[in-house]
N, C-alpha and C positions, 0 to 999 in steps of 0.2 A: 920175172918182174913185169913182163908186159902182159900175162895174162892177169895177176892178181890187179894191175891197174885197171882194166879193165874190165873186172868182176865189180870193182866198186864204181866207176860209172856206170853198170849197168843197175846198179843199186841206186844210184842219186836218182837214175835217169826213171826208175819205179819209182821210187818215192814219191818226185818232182809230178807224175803224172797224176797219181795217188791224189796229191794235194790238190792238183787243178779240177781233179772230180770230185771233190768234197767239195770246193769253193765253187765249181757249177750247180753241184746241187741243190747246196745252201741257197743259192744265188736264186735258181726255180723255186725252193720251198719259199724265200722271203717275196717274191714274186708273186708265187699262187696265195702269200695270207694278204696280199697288197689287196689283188681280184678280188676275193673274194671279201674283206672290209669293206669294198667300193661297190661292189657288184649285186650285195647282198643287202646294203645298209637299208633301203627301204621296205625290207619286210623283218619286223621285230621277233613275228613266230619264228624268225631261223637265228639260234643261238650257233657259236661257236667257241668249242674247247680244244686246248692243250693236250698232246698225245698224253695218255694217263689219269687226265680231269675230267671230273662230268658236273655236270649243271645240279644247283640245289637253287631251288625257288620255296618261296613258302605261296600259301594261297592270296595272296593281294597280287607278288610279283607275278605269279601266273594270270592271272584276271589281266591284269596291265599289256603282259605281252603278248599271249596267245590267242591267235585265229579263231576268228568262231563260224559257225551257220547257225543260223536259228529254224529254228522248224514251226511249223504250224501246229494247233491244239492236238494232241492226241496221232502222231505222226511219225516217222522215223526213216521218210524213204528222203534223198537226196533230193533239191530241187539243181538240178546241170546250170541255170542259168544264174543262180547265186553269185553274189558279184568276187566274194571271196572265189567259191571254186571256182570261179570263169579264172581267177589269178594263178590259182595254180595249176588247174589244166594247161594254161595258155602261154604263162610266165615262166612259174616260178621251177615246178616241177621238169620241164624240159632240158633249165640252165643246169639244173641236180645232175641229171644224167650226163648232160656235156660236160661238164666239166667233173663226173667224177669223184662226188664228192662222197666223203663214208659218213655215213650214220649211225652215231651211235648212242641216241636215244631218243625215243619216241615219245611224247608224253601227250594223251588224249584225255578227256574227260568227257564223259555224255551225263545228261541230267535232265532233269522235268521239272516241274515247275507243280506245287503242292495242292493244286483244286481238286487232282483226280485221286483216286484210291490210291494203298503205296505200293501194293503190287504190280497194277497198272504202269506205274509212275519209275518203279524199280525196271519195269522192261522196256518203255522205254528210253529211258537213259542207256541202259545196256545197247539195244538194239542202233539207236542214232551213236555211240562212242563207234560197236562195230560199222556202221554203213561209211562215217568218214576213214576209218581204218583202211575198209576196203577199197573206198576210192582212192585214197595214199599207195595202198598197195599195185596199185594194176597199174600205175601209171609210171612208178618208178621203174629204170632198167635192172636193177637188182632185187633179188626177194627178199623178203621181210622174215626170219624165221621167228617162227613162233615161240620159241622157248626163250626168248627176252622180252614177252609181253609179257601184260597182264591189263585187264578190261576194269578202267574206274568207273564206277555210279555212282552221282552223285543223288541218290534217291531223291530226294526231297531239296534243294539247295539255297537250305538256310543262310549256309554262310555267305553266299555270295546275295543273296537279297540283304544280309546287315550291311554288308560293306558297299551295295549299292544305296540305301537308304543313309548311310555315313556321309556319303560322299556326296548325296543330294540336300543334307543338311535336315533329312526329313524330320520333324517335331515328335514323330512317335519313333524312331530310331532306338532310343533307349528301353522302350517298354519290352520293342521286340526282340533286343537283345537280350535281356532278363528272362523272357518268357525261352530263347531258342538255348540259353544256357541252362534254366530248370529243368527244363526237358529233352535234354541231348540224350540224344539214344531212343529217346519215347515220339517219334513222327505224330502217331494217330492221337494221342493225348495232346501235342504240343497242335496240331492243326483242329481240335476241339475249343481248344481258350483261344487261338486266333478269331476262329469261326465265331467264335461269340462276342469275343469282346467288342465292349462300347456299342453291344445291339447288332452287328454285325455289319457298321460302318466301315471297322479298318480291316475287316477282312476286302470286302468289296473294292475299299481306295486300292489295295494292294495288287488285287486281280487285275487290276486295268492298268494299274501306272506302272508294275515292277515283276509280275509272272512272264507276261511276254517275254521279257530278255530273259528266264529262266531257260526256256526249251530250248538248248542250245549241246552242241556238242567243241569244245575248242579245243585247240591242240599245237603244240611247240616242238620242234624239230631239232633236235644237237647234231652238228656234225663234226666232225675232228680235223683242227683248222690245218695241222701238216704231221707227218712221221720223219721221228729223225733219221737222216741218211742211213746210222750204224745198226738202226732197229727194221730199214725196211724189207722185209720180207716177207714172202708169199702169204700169206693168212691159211691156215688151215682149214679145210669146208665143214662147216657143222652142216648136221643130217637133222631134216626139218621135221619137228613133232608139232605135236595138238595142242593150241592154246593149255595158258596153267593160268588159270583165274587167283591171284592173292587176293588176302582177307582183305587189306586196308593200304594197296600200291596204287599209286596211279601206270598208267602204259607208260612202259618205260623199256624201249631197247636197246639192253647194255650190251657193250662192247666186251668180250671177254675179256677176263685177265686183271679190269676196272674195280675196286672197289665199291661194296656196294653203298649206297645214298639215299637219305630219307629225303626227293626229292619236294616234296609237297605233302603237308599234313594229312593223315589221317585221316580217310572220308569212310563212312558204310559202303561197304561193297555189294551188290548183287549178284547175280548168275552169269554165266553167259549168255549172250544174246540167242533167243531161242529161235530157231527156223520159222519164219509165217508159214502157219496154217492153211491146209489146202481150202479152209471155207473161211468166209467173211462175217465177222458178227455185225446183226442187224438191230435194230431197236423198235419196240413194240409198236403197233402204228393203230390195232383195233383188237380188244378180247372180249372174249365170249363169257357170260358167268350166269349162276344158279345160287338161289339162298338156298342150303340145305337144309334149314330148319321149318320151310316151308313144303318138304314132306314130309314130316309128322305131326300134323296138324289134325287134330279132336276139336269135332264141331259141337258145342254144347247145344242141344234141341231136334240137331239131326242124329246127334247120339254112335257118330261112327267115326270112325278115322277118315278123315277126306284129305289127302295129298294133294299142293297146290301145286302144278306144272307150273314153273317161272323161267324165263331169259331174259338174260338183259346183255348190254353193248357198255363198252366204254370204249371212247376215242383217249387218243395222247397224243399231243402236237410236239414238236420239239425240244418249243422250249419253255419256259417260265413255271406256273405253279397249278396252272386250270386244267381239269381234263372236262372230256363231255360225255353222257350217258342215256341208257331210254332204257326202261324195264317194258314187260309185258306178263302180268300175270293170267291162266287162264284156268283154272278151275272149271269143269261140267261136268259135274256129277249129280246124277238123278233116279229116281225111284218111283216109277210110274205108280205101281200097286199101293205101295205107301207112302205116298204123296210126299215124298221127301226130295229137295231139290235143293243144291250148290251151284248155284251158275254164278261167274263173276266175269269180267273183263275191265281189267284195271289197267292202266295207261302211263306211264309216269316219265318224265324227262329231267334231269339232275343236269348242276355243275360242281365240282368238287374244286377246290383248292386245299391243295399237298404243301404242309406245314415244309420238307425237302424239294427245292427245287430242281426240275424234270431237265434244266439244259443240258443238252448233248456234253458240254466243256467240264460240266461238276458232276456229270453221269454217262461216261465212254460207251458205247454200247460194246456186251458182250460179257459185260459183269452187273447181271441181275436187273430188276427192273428198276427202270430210271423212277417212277413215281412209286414210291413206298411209304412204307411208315404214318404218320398220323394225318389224317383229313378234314375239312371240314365239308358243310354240303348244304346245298341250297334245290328246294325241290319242288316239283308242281305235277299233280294227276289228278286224273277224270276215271270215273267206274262207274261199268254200269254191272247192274246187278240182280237177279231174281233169287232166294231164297226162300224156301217151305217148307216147316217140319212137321206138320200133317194135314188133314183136309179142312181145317179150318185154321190156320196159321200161316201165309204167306206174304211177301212183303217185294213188290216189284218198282227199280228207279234206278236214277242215275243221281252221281255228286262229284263234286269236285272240291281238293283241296292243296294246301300246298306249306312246307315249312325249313326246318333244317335238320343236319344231323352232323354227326361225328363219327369217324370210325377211325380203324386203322389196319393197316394192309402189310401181311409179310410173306417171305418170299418158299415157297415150299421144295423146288428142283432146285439144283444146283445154278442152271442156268435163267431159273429165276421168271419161264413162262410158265409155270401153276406156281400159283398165289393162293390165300387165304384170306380170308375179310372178316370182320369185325364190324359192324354198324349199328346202329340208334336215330329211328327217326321221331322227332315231334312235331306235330303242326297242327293244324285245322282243319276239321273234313265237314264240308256241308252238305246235305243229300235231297232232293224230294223223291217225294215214293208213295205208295199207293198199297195200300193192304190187301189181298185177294182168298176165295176161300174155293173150294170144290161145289161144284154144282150151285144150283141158283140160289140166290139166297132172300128173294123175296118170296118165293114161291118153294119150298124144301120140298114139295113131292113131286113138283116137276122132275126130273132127273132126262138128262142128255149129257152126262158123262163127260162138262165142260169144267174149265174155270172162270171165277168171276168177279170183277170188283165187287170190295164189300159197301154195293149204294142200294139203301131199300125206298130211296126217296125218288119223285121226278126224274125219269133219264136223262130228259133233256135237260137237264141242271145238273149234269157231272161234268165234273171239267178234271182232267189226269192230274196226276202230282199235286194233292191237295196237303198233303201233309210234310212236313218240314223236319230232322233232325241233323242236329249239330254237333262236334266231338269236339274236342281240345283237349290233346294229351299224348301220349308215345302212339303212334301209326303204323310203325314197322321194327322188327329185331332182324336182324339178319348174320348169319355164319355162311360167307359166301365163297365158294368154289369160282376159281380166275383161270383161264387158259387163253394162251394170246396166239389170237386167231390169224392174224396177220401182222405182218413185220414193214416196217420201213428199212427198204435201200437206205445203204451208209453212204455208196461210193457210187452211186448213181440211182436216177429216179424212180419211183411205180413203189409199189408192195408186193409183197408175195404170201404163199400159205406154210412158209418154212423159216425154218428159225438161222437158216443159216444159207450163205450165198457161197454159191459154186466159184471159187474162183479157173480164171480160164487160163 
């Protein structure tokens, strides 16, 4: 009798303690959701779920909650002094690891903003989603495994420019939603009828008042607000694999076990963020170019094929629509015996204005030549010139004239320093000039083996350049070979003779 009584208070006497370690623990778990309500409330990007739950936002709730950095044009490297990352370096991410908290979903989105190419613009989004990933990652005391990501791009981010133009009441709000529904899926089509409409007014408002906030990377944080007593136990270690890039997820890292969740709609995905390049692309800054059609050139009177040696220069500034130019033709070719002579030297200075504007922000360097495609042109040259197709036919002077023309320029390498040209010039050429023959021409039997103006009158009443002609009509054709002779530094000053900069 006295043992079995004493079996069953050893039984109450488990039970009784049983009970007081659930209602301590309880007592911690309602505790730590207390902390962490309080502790956490002033940062919206840290959501918190129920062991079992995870977070579903559509894309407005995400906009509304989620942390962002903004980056500069054409950019993906972190700036440290951002006043967000100063928060979480300094704040927020420290109180994560004190206190322990699990993570069980990640949600990132990186994007660009629709001026530049979508290639361009698809890397990076990619590249700024991974750069905040990785400063998430290094600073937590636990790893991140890879096999519950997945990297979103927002390529082009239509939607968040409609619901930013929603919500600023803007008057063309509706066009642009119409245009970004006809053409969901079509970027380069739907940034052509941007590009143009209304004259290309509301593309321009849009660049200045709503792309900015596009170049951003934001991102929302889930963690699991407590585990019930009866469930808590050791977690198993997953073995960390290689990023898995989905078609159409945003970053999301789920907690095993978790069903899974269409956390936020359906965006075009990209690649992964691809490694920086051990060289730097630079942008054209001076090239070198030749009309080809001016060596096969047939001189009617001299009766032979005379090839016209030509170079010319074109600058390109940064930014806007003008470049600047200076030809040099030089032809001398002659024939002593049969008094036949080509000599020219032609002079010429150009400005062009590119139907495409050349800004660094609507032309990244690194993909093809920022001034392409159609031109216009404004032109002025001086020539001087001797020509003679036998010993009584030569014609020696200078002129000057000057007009416009058109062309158009495309890209021949891959990387877009040989070009090809196209041009048409017409204008006005004015000349004086002086007729000359072989040997004297007042006296034919003198002979001293000279040349001479043709004046059989008073010497002393010649005066050079008596005679006058005038043209008005096409001046130049050109098929012109482009090589870009020098490059402009992107990431610091000078030029160089390479098309690509060493990084160090």
């Amino acid at each position: 009798m006295r043992i079995r009584l004493t079996c069953f208070h050893v039984l109450k006497l488990s039970a009784l303690l049983l009970m007081l370690m659930v209602s301590s623990a309880q007592a911690r778990q309602l505790a730590s959701v207390a902390h962490m309500d309080s502790a956490y409330s002033d940062y919206p990007y840290l959501r918190f779920v129920e062991y079992g739950d995870s977070l579903v936002m559509n894309d407005e709730d995400f906009f509304d909650v989620a942390g962002k950095v903004v980056f500069p044009v054409n950019k993906s490297s972190l700036n440290l002094s951002d006043q967000f990352l100063r928060e979480l370096d300094e704040k927020v991410l420290p109180d994560i690891n004190r206190d322990s908290l699990q993570l069980v979903q990640l949600i990132i989105r990186g994007a660009a903003s629709p001026e530049g190419p979508v290639k361009l613009n698809q890397k990076l989004g990619s590249q700024r989603a991974q750069a905040l990933f990785d400063f998430i990652q290094s600073r937590l005391a636990f790893p991140l495994s890879s096999r519950y990501f997945s990297l979103d791009v927002d390529i082009e981010d239509y939607s968040t420019l409609c619901l930013m133009m929603r919500r600023a009441n803007d008057p063309d709000y509706g066009y642009v939603r119409d245009l970004t529904d006809r053409y969901e899926g079509q970027p380069d089509q739907l940034k052509r009828k941007l590009q143009t409409a209304r004259g290309g007014q509301l593309w321009n408002r849009l660049l200045k008042e709503y792309f900015p906030g596009l170049r951003t990377a934001r991102i929302v944080l889930v963690f699991r607000r407590y585990v019930p007593v009866e469930l808590e136990v050791e977690e198993p270690v997953v073995p960390e694999l290689d990023p898995v890039v989905h078609e159409q997820s945003p970053v999301v890292l789920v907690e095993p076990g978790l069903p899974e969740v269409d956390s936020i709609a359906p965006v075009p995905v990209g690649t992964p963020a691809e490694p920086e390049p051990d060289t730097i692309p630079r942008r054209e800054f001076l090239s070198l170019k030749t009309n080809l059609l001016f060596y096969g050139v047939y001189m009617p009177g001299y009766n032979r094929w005379c090839p016209i040696p030509n170079v010319a220069v074109e600058y390109y500034p940064k930014n806007g629509h003008f470049t600047f130019g200076a030809s040099f033709d030089f032809p001398w070719w002659q024939d002593y015996d049969a008094h036949k002579y080509f000599q020219i030297r032609n002079y010429q200075v150009e400005s062009r204005y590119y139907l495409r504007s050349g800004d660094m922000d609507a032309n990244p360097p690194g993909k093809g030549p920022a001034f392409r495609g159609l031109y216009l042109q404004g032109y002025a040259h001086l020539g001087l010139f001797g020509i003679c197709f036998d010993a009584d036919r030569g014609w020696v002077g200078e002129g000057l004239g000057a007009g416009v023309g058109a062309g158009y320029v495309m890209g021949l390498s891959k990387k877009g320093h040989w070009r090809l040209e196209f041009g048409l010039q017409v204008g006005f050429y004015a000349c004086k000039y002086d007729p000359y023959q072989y040997e004297n021409p007042v006296d034919p039997n003198y002979r001293d083996h000279l040349y001479y103006y043709k004046w059989t009158q008073d010497p002393s009443l010649f005066k050079k350049r008596q005679y006058r002609y005038s043209w008005l009509g096409p001046t130049r054709i050109g098929v012109t070979l482009t090589y870009d002779l020098l490059y402009r530094r992107v990431q610091k000053k000078g030029v160089s003779f390479i098309n690509y900069e060493k990084r160090r």
